[in-house]
Every structure is written in structure tokens, then in C-alpha cells.
C-alpha positions in Angstrom: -1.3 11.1 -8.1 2.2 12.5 -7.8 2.1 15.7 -5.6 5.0 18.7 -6.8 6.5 21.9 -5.6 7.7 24.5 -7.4 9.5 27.1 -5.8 10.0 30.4 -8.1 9.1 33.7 -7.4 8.2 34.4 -11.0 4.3 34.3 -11.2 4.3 33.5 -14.5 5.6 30.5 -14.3 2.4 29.3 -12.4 0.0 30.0 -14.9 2.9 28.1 -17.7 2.9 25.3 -16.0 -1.1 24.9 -14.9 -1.5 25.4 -19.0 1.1 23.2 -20.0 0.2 20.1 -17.8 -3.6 20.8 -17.5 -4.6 17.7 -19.0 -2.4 15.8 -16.5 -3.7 17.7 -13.7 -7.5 17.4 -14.9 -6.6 13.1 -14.9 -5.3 13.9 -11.8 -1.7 12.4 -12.3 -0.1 15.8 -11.1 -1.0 17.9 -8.7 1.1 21.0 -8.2 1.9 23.1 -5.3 3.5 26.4 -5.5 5.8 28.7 -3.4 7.5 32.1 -3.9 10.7 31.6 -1.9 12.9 29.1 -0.4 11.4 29.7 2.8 8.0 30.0 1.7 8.9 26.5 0.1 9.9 24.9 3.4 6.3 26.1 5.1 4.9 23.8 2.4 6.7 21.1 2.6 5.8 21.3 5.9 2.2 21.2 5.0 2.4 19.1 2.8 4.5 16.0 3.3 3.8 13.7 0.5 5.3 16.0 -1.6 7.4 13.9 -4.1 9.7 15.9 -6.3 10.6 19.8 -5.9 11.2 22.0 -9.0 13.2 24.9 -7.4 14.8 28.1 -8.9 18.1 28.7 -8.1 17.5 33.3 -7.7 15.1 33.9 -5.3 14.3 36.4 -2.3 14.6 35.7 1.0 16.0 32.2 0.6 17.5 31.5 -2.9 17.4 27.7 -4.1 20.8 26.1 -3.1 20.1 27.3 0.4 16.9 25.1 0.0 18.1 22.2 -1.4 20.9 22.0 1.6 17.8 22.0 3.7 15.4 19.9 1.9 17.8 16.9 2.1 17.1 16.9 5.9 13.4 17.7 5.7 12.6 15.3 3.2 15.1 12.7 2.5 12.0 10.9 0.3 11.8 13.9 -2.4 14.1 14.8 -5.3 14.7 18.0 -6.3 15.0 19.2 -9.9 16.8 22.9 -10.2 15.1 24.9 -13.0 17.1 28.0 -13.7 18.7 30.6 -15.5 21.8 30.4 -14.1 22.8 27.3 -16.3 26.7 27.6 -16.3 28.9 24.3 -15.1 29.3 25.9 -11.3 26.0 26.4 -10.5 25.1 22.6 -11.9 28.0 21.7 -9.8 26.8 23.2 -6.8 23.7 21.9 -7.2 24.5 18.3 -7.5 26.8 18.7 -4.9 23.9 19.6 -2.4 21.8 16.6 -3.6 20.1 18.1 -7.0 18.7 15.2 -9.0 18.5 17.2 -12.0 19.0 20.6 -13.1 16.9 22.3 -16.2 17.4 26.0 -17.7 15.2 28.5 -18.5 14.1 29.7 -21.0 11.9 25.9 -19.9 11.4 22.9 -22.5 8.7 21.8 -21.1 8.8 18.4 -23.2 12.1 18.5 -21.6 10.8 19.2 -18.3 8.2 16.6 -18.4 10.9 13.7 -19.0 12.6 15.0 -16.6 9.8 15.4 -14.1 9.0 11.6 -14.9 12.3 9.9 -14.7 12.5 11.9 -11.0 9.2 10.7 -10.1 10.1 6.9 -10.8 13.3 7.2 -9.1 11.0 8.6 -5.8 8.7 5.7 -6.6 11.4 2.9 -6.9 12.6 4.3 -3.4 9.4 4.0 -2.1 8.6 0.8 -2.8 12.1 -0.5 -1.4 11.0 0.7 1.9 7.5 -1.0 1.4 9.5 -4.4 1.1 11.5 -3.6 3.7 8.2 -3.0 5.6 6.5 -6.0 4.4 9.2 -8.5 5.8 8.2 -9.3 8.7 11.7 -11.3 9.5 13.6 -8.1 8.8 11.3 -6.0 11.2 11.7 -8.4 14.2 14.9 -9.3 14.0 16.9 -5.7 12.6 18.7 -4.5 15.7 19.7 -0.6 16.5 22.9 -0.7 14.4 20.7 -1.9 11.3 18.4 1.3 12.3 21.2 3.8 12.1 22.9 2.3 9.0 19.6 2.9 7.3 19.0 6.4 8.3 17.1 7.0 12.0 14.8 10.3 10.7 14.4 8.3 7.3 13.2 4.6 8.5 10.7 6.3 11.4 9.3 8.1 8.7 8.4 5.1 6.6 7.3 3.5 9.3 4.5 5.7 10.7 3.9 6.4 6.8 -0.1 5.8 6.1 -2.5 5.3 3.7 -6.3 4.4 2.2 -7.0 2.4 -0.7 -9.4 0.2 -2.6 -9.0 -3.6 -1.8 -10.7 -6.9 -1.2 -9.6 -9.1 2.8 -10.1 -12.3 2.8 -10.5 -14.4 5.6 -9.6 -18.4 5.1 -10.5 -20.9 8.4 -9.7 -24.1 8.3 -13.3 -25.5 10.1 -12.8 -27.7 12.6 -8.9 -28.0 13.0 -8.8 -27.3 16.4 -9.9 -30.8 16.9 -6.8 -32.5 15.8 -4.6 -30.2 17.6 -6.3 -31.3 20.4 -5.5 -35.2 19.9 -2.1 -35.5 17.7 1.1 -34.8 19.0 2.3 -31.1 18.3 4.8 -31.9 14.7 2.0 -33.8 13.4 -0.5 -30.7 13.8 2.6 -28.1 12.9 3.2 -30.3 9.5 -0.4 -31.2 8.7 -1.3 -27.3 9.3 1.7 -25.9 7.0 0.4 -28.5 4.7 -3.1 -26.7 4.4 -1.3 -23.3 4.6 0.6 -24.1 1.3 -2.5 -25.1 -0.5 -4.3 -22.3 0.5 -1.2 -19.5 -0.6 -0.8 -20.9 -3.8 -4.2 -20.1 -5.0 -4.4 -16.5 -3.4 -0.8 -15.9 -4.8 -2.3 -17.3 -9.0 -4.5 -14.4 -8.2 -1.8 -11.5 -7.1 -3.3 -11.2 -3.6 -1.2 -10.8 -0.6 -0.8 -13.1 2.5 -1.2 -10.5 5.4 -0.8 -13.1 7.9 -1.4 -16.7 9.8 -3.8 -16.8 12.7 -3.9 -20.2 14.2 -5.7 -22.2 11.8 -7.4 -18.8 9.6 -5.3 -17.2 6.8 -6.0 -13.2 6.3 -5.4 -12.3 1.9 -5.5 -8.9 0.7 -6.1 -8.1 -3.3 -5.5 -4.4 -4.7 -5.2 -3.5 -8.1 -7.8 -4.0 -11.0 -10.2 -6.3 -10.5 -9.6 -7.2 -6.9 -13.0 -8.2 -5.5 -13.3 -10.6 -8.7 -9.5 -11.9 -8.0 -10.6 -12.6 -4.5 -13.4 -14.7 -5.0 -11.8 -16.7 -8.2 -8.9 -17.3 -5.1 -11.5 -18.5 -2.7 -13.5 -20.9 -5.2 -10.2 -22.5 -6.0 -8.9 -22.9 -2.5 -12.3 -24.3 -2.0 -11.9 -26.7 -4.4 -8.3 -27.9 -3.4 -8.8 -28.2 0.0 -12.1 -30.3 -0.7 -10.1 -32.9 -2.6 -7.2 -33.4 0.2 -7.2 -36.7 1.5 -8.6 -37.6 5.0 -5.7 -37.7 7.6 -5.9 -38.7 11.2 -9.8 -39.3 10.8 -10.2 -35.6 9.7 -11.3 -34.2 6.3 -10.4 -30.7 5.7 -12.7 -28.3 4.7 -12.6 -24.0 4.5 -15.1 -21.6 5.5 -14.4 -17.7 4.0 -15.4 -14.7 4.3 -15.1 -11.6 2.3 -15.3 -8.3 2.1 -14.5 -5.1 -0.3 -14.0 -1.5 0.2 -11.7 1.2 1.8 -9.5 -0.1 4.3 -6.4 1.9 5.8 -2.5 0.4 5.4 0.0 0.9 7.1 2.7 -0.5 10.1 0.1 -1.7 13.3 2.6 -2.8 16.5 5.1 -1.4 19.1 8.1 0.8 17.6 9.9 0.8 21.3 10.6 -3.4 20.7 10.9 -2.6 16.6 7.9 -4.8 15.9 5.7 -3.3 13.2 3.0 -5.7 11.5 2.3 -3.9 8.1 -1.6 -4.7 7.4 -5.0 -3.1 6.5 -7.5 -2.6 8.9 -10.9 -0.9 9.1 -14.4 -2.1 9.1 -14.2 -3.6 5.9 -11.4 -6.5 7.8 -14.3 -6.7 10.7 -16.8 -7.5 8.3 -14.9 -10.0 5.9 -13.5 -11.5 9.6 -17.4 -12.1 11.2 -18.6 -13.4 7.5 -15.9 -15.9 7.9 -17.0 -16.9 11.5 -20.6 -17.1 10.2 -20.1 -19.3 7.4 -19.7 -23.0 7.2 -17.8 -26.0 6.2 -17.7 -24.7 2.2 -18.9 -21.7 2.3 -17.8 -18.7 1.0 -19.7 -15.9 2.5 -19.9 -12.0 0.6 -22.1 -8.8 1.4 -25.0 -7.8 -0.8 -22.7 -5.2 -1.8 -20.0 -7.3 -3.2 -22.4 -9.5 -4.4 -24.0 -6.8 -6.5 -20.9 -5.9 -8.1 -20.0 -9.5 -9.3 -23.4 -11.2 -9.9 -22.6 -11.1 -14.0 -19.9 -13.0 -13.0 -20.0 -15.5 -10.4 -23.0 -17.9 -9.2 -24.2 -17.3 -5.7 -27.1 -18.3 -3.5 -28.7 -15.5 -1.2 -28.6 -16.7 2.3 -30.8 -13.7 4.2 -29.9 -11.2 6.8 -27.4 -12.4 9.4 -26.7 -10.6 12.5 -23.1 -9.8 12.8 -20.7 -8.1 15.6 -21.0 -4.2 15.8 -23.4 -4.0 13.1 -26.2 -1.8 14.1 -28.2 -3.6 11.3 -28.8 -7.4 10.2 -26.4 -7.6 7.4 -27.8 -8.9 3.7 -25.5 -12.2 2.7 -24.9 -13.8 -0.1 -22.7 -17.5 -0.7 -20.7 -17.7 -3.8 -21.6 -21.6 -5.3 -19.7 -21.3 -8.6 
């Protein structure tokens, strides 16, 4: 859902656009804020920060438009504002763009035209956004950037992507590699290292066929996430196949590798967890949903592929599994109901 502000001190231009975009704000695609003034409009961007895109009069009370927009560009450097106004001749535009305007529409309002225009704004936010997510994401960038990187990229701008937030719908999976502490144990440590990465590779190739992400490495386990359409299903087609490759590895150094996952679907909460003094942000999901696919793992066994009676509920049409009773798992008030996916 794309959140908007429109700053106009015409009230009829409220009930316009709840008529004209009320079947995109029943789908929930928009949702629309509304403010009277400039500085009416700056109390709620204050209240609401997610705000993408502004549509701003340029005549108003109080605070008229191009004040605003001088201001909005240090409030919110992540929104574009689109000027909708009456005052249409070539200085006005020019002022306008000058002061950071991504767009400028007159009155009397197309709103076909305003809704292209609305849409190419909110994909130019979006695009934006998710540069800052790969710039999040790479974990090389974030521990090596220094403070001149910082400041080249914009202080107020990078702190606020970095303590950015959010809750979604995805699958964690947790991948263990039973046993392997054994060989690290008795080989010397490039023979581990190599046979390790060797396992790692396998095992990212098959969640990456299924669009998940590699959240990260913990000594021998491997942590996936899968959002999108279908990501509990994605998941488990993912672990059956890493299963299945790993089973078929050769023997090396007297030891046969074998997987033991867990799994787990529901809410969990992204965003950067770490220091921001030392400029070392890991961006991952956590929540109950993590704890739970993380003990499943460390309950299951060589080949097993452990899921909750919920998510086995939900894919049963789909996938074969075997009900293995209520287990007893870490900071569960409750014996939990588990079920392990055979085929």
C-alpha cells in the first residue's frame, strides 16, 4: 500500500479524490492522507513517516506550497512531491522543479492524468527504496563503508534507512549440517573450511531455484528466508531438494553428510539488527516464528525436515509428511504438534 498526502486547502478536493480512486483505496493500493496547509502538511508527515509521495497546492494559507516543498526535501528526502495547481505558467513550474518538485499537474485536475502521474512518482520512490535495501543487504558494504562513504551518501538519509522497519509474511529456514563438528575436530582447518564451503554451495543453490534468500552462515547451519507467493511451499520444495543433494555427496574423510531442517511460517519483523556506533548492521528477520523454525531444526535428525501442525495444514494437498507427535521445544508454554515432510 502506497501511503499519499495531499496538501490543499480546498475541501472539495477531498471528497474528488476519495471518489475518483475509491476502488484503489477499497483494494487497499492507496491510502490517502490529507492536510489544509503547508504547515498542517509538515505535522503529518511528521505523523506519518512512510508517507511516499506528496500532492501539494502551490496557494495556500499559512504556509503556501513552495515554502513546503523547500522543507519537505529535508524532512523527507525518501518522498516525491507532485505540485497540483492552478498557477500553471512556466515560472511557477520552474520554481517548483528548482525546489525539488518531481512533477507538477494543473487544475482544473485530469485525474487519468493524475493517476499516471501518481504512478510513475510512486515507482521512482520504490526504485529508490529498493537501492537502499541492496545497499542494506550487502553485508561487505555495511562492514567495510567508512565515514566518508556515510557522508557522500547523505548522513540524515542512510540513518534513516537503516533504523527503517517492517512485518511481513515469510517462511525461515533453518539448514544443519548433522554431525560436522566432528570433522572440524580431526582435519586440519583448509580441509574443514573447503569441505564446509563445499556443502554451503550445494545447499544455496537449491534455496536460491526457489527465490529464497540466504540470511546468513552459522558455523555449520544455514538461515533461508522465502517471501512472496507461495513461500511456505517454496521452502519446503528447497529443503526436499537440498535433502536429496546432500544425501548423494560422496563420503569424505570417513564422513557422510547429511541435513537436519527446520521450518517455520508466519509474521516475522525485518529489518537492520547490530551496532550503528561500529557501522555493523546485519539486515534479517526475527521473531518467534525464527525461534521456532531454529528449535525444529535442533529437534530433528539426520534427514529430517521438521514443520508445525500449522504449516503442515496449509501444505498437506501438497507435500507428503509423517506426523511425529508433540515435542517439547524452548519457550514454548505448550508441547508443540510436529509434522516431517517425507516427499
Amino acid at each position: 500500500m502506497t501511503k499519499i498526502l495531499v496538501a490543499d486547502d480546498e475541501a472539495d478536493l477531498e471528497v474528488l479524490i476519495r471518489q475518483k480512486f475509491r476502488q484503489k483505496i477499497r483494494d487497499q493500493k492507496y491510502e490517502f492522507v490529507f492536510a489544509i496547509n503547508g504547515v498542517d502538511a509538515l505535522r503529518k508527515m511528521e505523523e506519518h513517516p512512510d508517507i511516499a509521495i506528496i500532492l501539494s497546492d502551490i496557494n495556500m494559507p499559512e504556509m503556501d506550497g513552495l515554502t513546503l516543498l523547500s522543507k519537505l526535501n529535508e524532512l523527507s528526502p525518501l518522498s516525491r512531491t507532485v505540485m497540483v495547481s492552478a498557477y500553471g505558467d512556466m515560472d511557477n513550474i520552474r520554481v517548483a522543479m528548482n525546489r525539488g518538485a518531481f512533477d507538477f499537474v494543473t487544475k482544473p485536475v485530469n485525474f487519468e492524468d493524475l493517476e499516471v502521474t501518481m504512478e510513475k512518482t510512486i515507482r521512482h520512490v520504490n526504485q529508490i527504496k529498493e537501492t537502499l535495501q541492496a545497499i542494506k543487504e550487502n553485508n561487505i558494504l555495511k562492514m567495510y563503508v567508512d565515514a566518508n562513504v556515510l557522508n557522500f551518501m547523505g548522513t540524515r538519509e542512510y540513518e534513516q534507512s537503516l533504523t527503517a522497519s517492517e512485518t511481513l509474511q515469510a517462511t525461515i529456514a533453518f539448514i544443519d549440517i548433522c554431525g560436522f563438528t566432528t570433522i572440524s575436530e580431526k582435519e586440519q582447518p583448509d580441509t574443514v573450511v573447503k569441505l564446509l564451503n563445499r556443502y554451503f554451495e550445494t545447499i544455496v543453490q537449491e534455496i536460491i531455484a526457489q527465490n529464497g534468500i540466504v540470511d546468513k552462515f552459522m558455523g555449520d547451519c544455514v538461515m533461508a528466508v522465502f517471501k512472496g507467493d507461495y513461500h511456505l511451499d517454496r521452502a519446503v520444495d528447497a529443503a526436499l531438494a537440498i535433502r536429496k543433494k546432500i544425501d548423494s555427496l560422496p563420503t569424505e574423510f570417513s564422513f557422510s553428510p547429511h541435513v537436519s531442517i527446520g521450518i517455520d511460517s508466519g509474521e516475522v519483523v525485518s529489518g537492520n539488527i547490530g551496532s550503528g556506533s561500529l557501522k555493523r548492521l546485519d539486515y534479517t528477520v526475527i521473531g518467534d516464528v525464527v525461534n521456532t523454525a531454529q528449535r525444529l531444526q535442533s529437534a530433528a535428525g539426520p534427514g529430517q525436515i521438521y514443520i508445525t501442525e500449522k504449516s503442515h495444514d496449509k501444505i498437506k494437498a501438497s507435500f507428503q509428511c509423517g506426523r511425529v507427535g508433540e515435542i517439547a521445544l524452548k519457550n514454548k508454554e505448550r508441547p508443540v504438534v510436529v509434522y516431517n515432510v517425507l516427499a
